[in-house]
C-alpha positions in Angstrom: 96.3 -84.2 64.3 99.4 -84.1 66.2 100.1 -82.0 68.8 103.9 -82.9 70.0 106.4 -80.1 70.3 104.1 -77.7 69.7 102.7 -75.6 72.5 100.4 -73.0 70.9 97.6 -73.0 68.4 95.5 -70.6 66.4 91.6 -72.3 65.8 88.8 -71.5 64.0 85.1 -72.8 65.5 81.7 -72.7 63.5 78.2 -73.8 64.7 77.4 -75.4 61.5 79.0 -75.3 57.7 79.2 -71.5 56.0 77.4 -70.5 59.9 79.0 -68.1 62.2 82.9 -68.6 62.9 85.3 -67.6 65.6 89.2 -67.5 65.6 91.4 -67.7 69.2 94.2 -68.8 70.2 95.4 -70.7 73.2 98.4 -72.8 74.4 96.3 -75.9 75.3 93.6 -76.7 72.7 91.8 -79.7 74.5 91.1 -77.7 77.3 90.3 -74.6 75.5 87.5 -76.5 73.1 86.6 -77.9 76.1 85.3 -74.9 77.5 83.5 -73.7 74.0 81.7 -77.2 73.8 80.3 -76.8 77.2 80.0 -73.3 77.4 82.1 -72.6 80.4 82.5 -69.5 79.3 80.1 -66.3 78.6 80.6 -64.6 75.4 80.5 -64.7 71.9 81.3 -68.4 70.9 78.6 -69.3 74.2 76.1 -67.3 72.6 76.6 -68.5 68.9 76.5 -72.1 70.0 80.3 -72.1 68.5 81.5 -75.6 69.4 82.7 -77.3 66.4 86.2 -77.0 65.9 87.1 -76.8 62.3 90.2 -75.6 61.7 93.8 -75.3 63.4 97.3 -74.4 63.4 100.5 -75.0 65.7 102.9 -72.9 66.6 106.0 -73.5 68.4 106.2 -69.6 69.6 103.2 -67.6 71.4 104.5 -64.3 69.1 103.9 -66.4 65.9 100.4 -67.5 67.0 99.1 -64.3 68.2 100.5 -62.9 65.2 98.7 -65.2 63.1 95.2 -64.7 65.0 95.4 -61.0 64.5 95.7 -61.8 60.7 93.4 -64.0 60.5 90.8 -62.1 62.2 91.8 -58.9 59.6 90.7 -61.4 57.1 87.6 -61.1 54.7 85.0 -64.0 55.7 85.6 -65.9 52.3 88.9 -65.7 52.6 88.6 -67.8 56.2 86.2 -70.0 54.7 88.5 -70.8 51.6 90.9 -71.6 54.5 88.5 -74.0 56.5 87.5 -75.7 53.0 91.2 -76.2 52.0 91.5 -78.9 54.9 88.2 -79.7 56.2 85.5 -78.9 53.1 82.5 -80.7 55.1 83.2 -78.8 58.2 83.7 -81.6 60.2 84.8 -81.2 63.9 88.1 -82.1 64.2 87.7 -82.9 68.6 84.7 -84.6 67.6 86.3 -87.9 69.6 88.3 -85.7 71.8 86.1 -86.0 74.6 83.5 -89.4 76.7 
C-alpha cells in the first residue's frame, strides 16, 4: 500500500471477518489506526474492539474523501462487505506490520 501524494484516506476497520465494521476518514492513517489499535480514544470502534484495518482508499482532496465516507456509511452492510471482500476476502489487517 502506497501512500505518496496522497494526503487523505477513507478506511474501514472490523474486529474480526463478517464482525462489526466502522468507516472514517482521516488525513494521516498510521496515526489514526494507531489510536483505534490502542484505544486512545473512547467511542464506538474502543468499545467494539475495532482494530483491524481492512480496507482503504486515498484521496488527493479532503472534499473527495469526506464525500466518499458519507457514501459509504449510506451503504447497505453487504454492500461494504462485498467491498472489503473485493480486495481483502480473508479480512486481513492491512497495518498488521505497521507498528514494533
Amino acid at each position: 500500500m502506497s501512500f505518496r501524494n496522497y494526503q487523505f484516506y477513507v478506511y474501514i476497520l472490523a474486529n474480526r471477518k463478517n464482525g462489526t465494521i466502522y468507516i472514517g476518514m482521516t488525513n494521516n492513517i498510521k496515526r489514526r489506526v494507531f489510536e483505534h489499535k490502542t484505544g486512545f480514544n473512547e467511542g464506538f470502534s474502543k468499545r467494539y474492539n475495532l482494530h483491524r484495518l481492512v480496507y482503504a482508499e486515498f484521496y488527493k482532496y479532503v472534499w473527495d474523501a469526506i464525500r466518499r465516507e458519507k457514501q459509504l456509511k449510506n451503504w447497505h452492510r453487504h454492500w461494504k462487505i462485498a467491498l472489503i471482500e473485493e480486495d481483502n476476502p480473508e479480512w486481513e489487517d492491512l497495518a498488521a506490520d505497521w507498528y514494533d
